[in-house]
NULUM-160371 format. One record per residue (C-alpha): residue number from 1; residue in three letters; x, z, y. Coordinates in Angstrom, 1 decimal. Last residue first. Layout:
REM NULUM-160371
FIBA,seq,type,c1,c3,c2
FIBA,NUM,ALA,X,Z,Y
...
//
This chain:
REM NULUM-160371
FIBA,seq,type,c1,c3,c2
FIBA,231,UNK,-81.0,33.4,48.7
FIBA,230,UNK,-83.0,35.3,45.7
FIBA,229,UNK,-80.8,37.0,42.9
FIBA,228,UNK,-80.2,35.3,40.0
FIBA,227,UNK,-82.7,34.0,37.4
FIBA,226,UNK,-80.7,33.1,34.3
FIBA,225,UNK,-81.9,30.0,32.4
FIBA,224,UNK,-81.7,28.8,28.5
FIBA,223,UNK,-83.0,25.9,26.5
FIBA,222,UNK,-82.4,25.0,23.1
FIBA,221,UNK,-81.5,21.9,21.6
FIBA,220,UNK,-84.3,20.1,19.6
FIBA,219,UNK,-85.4,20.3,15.4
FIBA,218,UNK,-87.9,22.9,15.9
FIBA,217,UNK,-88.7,23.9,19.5
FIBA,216,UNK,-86.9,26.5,21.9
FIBA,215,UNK,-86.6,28.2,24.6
FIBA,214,UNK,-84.7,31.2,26.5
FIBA,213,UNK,-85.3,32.8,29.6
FIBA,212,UNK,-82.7,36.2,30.9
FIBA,211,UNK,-84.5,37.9,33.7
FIBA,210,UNK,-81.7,39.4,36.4
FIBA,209,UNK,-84.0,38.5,39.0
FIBA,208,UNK,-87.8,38.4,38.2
FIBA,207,UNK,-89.7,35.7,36.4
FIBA,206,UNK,-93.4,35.6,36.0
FIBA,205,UNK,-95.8,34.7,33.3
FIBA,204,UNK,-96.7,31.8,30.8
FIBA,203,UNK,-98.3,33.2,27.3
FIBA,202,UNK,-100.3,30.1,26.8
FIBA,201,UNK,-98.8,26.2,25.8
FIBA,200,UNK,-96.9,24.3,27.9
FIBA,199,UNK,-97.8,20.5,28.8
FIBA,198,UNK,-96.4,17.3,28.3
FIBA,197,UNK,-93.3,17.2,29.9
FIBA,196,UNK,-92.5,12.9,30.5
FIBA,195,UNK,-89.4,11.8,31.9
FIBA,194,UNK,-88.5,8.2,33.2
FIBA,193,UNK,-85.2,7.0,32.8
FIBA,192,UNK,-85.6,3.6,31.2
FIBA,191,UNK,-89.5,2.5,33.0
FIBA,190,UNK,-92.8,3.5,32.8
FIBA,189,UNK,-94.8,0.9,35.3
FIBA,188,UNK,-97.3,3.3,36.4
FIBA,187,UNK,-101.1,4.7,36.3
FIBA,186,UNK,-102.4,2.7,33.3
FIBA,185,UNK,-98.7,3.8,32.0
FIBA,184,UNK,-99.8,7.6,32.5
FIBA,183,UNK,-102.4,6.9,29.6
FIBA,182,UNK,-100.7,5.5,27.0
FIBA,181,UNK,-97.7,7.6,27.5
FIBA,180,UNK,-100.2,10.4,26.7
FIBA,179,UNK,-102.4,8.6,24.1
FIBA,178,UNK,-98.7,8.2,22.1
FIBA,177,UNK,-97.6,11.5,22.6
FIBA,176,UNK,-100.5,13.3,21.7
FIBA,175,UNK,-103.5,14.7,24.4
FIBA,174,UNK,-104.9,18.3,23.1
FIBA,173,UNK,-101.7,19.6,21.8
FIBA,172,UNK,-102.3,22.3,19.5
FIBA,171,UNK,-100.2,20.1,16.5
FIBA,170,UNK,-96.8,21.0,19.2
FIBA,169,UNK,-97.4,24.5,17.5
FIBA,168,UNK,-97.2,27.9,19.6
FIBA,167,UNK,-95.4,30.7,20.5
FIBA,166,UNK,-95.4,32.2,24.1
FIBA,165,UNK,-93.7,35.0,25.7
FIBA,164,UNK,-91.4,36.9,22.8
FIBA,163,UNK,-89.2,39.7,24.1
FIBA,162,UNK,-85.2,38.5,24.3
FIBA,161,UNK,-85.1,39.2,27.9
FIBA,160,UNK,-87.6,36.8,28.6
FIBA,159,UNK,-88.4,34.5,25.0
FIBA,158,UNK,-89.9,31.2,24.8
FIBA,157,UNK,-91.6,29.0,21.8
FIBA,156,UNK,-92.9,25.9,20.5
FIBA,155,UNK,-93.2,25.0,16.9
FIBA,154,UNK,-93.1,21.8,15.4
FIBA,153,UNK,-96.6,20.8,13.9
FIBA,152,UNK,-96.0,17.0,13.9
FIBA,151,UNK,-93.6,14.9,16.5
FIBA,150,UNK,-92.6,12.1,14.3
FIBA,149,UNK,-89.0,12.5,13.8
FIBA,148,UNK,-85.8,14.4,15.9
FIBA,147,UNK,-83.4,11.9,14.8
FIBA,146,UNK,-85.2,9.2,15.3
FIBA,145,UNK,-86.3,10.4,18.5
FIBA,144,UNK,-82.7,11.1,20.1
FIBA,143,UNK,-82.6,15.0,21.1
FIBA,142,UNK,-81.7,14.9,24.6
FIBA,141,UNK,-79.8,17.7,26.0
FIBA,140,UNK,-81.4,20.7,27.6
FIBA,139,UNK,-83.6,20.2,30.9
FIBA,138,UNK,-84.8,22.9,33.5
FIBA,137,UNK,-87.2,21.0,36.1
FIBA,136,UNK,-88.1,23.4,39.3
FIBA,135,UNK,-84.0,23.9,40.3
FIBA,134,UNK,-85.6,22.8,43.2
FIBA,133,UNK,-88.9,22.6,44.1
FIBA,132,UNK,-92.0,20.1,43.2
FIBA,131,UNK,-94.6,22.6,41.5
FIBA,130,UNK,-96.0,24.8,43.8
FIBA,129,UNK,-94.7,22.7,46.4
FIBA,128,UNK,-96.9,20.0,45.1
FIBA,127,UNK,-100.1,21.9,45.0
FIBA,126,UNK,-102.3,19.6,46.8
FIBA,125,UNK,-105.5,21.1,49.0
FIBA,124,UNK,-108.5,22.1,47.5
FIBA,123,UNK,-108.1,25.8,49.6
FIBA,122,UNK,-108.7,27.5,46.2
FIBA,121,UNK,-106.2,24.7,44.6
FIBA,120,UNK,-103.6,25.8,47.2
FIBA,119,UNK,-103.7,29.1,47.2
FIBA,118,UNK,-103.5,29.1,43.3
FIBA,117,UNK,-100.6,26.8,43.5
FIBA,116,UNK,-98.7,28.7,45.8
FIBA,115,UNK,-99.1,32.1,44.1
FIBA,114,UNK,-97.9,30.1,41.0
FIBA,113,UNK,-94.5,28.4,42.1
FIBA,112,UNK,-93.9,27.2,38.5
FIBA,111,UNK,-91.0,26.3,36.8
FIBA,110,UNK,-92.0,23.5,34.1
FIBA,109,UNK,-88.8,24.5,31.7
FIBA,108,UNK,-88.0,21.7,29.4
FIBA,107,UNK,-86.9,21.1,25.6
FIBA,106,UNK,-86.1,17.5,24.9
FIBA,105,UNK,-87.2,14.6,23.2
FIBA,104,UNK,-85.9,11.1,22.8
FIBA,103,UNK,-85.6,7.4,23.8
FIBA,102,UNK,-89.6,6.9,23.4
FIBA,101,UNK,-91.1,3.5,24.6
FIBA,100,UNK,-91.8,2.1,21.2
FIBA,99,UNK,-93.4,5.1,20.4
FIBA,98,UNK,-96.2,3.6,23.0
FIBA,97,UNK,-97.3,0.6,20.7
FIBA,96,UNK,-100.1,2.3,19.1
FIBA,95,UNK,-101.4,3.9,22.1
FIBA,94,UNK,-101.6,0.9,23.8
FIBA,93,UNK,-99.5,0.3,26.8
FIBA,92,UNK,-101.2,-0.9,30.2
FIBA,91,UNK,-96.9,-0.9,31.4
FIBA,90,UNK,-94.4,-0.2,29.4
FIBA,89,UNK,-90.5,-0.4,29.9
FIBA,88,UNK,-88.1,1.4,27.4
FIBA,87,UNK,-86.0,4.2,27.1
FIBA,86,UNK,-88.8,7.2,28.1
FIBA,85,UNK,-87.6,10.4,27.4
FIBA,84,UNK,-90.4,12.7,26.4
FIBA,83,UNK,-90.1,16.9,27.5
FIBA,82,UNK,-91.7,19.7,25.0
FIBA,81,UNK,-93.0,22.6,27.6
FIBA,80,UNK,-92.2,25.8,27.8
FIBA,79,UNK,-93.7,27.2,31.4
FIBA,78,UNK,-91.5,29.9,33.8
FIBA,77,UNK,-93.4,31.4,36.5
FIBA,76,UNK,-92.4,32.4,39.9
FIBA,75,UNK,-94.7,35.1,41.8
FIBA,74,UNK,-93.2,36.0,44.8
FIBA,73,UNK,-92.8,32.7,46.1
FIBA,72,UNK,-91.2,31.0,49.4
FIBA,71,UNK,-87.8,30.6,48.2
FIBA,70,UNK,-87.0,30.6,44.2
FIBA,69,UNK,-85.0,32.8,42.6
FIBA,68,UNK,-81.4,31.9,42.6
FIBA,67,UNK,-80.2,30.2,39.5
FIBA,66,UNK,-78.0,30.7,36.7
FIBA,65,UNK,-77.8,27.3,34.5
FIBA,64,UNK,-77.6,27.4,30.7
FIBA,63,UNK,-80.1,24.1,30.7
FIBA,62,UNK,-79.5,22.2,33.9
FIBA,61,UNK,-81.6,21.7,36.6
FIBA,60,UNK,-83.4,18.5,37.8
FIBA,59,UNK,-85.8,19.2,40.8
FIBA,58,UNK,-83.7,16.7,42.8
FIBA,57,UNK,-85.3,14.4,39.9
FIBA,56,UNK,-88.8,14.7,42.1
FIBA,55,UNK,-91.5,16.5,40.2
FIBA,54,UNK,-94.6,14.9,39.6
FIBA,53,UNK,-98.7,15.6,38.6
FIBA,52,UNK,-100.5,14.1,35.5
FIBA,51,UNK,-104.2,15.2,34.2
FIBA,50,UNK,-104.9,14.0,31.0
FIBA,49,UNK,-108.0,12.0,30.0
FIBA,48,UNK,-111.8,12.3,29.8
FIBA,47,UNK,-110.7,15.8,27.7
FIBA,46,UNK,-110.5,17.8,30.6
FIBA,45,UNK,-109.8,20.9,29.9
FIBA,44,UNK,-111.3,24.1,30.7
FIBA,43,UNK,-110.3,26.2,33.7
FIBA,42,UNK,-109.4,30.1,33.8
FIBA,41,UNK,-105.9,29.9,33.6
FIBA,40,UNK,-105.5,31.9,30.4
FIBA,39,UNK,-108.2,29.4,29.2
FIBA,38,UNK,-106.2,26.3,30.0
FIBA,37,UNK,-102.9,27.7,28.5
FIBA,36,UNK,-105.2,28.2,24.8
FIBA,35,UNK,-106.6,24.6,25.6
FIBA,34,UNK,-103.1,23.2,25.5
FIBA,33,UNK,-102.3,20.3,27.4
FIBA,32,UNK,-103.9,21.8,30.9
FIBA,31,UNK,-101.7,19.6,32.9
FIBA,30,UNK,-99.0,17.1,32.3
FIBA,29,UNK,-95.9,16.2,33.8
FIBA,28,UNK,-94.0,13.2,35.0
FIBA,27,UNK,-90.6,13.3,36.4
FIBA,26,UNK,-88.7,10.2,37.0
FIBA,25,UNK,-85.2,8.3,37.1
FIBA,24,UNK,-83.2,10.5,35.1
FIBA,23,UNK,-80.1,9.0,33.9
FIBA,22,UNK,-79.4,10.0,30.3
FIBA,21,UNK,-75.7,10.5,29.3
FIBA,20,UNK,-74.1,8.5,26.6
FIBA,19,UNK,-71.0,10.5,25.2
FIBA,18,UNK,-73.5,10.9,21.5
FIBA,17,UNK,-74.6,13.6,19.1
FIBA,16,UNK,-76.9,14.7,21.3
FIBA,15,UNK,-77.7,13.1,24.5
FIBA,14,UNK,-76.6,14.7,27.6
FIBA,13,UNK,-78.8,15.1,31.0
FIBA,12,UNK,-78.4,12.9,34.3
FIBA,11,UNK,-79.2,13.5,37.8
FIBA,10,UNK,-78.6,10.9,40.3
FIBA,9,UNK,-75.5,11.3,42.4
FIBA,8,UNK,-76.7,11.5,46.1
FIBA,7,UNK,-77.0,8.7,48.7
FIBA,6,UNK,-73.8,8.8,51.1
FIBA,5,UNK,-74.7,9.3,54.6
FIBA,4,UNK,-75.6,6.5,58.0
FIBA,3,UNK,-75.4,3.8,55.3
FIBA,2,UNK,-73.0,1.1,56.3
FIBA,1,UNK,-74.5,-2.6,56.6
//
């Protein structure tokens, strides 16, 4: 059977200190993870369990990347956000056993079509497009996890044209790793490939062409993004 086109290359990020190259399969992220974030949105968390929403891996982009600024917004925001690789299967995992999932960490940009969102969650409908996009999911390489350690009080932090934007601690975390994981694999079979960012902390805001965005947590590779001029 011929295929009418040719299916595209999937995504895949570096891993440090290694050739290997990390084919991403899926995009998981979390909601309100930081209870500072939540109260700059106006919401308070839910702390009955997490609250998980997806990107697809065509919203994979590159860390050092320049981009255009996104279609249909005028109010783009950029999110921190420490990213899970998942290299093993799990399924009903318990949070004891879910580290044994964990490939490696990364730092991740959670782009965020905002003005969409808010219309949509004041309408109650689904804000994928605010958050599905391309060029949505920024990704430097892949720390492996045993050389990055047990994820502790590791700061968090992003700059815009060199001025600071949000600082934090991955300790402010409502959800952990492990109950995370836990959690979305009651929802999924978590597979090699999958990708989990697990909140950002407060200070988010909006992009504007020509802004310069640059990330980083203790003991990862940093992340950078240009915003170009909009198509």
């Amino acid at each position: 059977m011929s295929l009418l086109f040719e299916l595209p290359d999937r995504p895949t990020l570096p891993v440090t200190g290694s050739s290997d190259r990390f084919p991403v399969h899926r995009i998981f992220c979390v909601g309100q993870n930081y209870e500072a974030h939540s109260r700059e949105m106006g919401v308070t968390t839910d702390r009955n369990a997490p609250i998980f929403f997806a990107k697809t891996p065509s919203a994979v982009c590159p860390s050092g990347e320049t981009i255009p600024y996104p279609p249909g917004t005028e109010n783009c925001h950029y999110e921190m956000e420490f990213v899970v690789a998942i290299g093993g299967h799990g399924f009903r995992v318990a949070p004891g056993d879910a580290q044994g999932m964990v490939l490696g960490y990364a730092c991740g940009l959670d782009m965020t079509r905002r003005d969409l969102q808010h219309a949509a969650k004041d309408k109650g409908r689904p804000w994928d497009t605010a958050k599905d996009f391309e060029n949505a999911a920024v990704l430097a390489a892949i720390t492996p996890a045993d050389t990055f350690g047990a994820v502790a009080n590791q700061r968090i932090a992003l700059s815009q044209n060199d001025e600071p934007r949000q600082d934090a601690r991955l300790s402010e975390m409502v959800w952990s790793v492990p109950e995370l994981l836990a959690s979305l694999s009651t929802l999924y079979h978590l597979q090699p490939g999958d990708l989990l960012f697990t909140g950002t902390p407060a200070g988010v805001g909006p992009v504007a062409p020509g802004d310069h965005i640059t990330g980083t947590i203790d003991g990862l590779e940093p992340i950078s993004l240009q915003i170009g001029d909009a198509e």
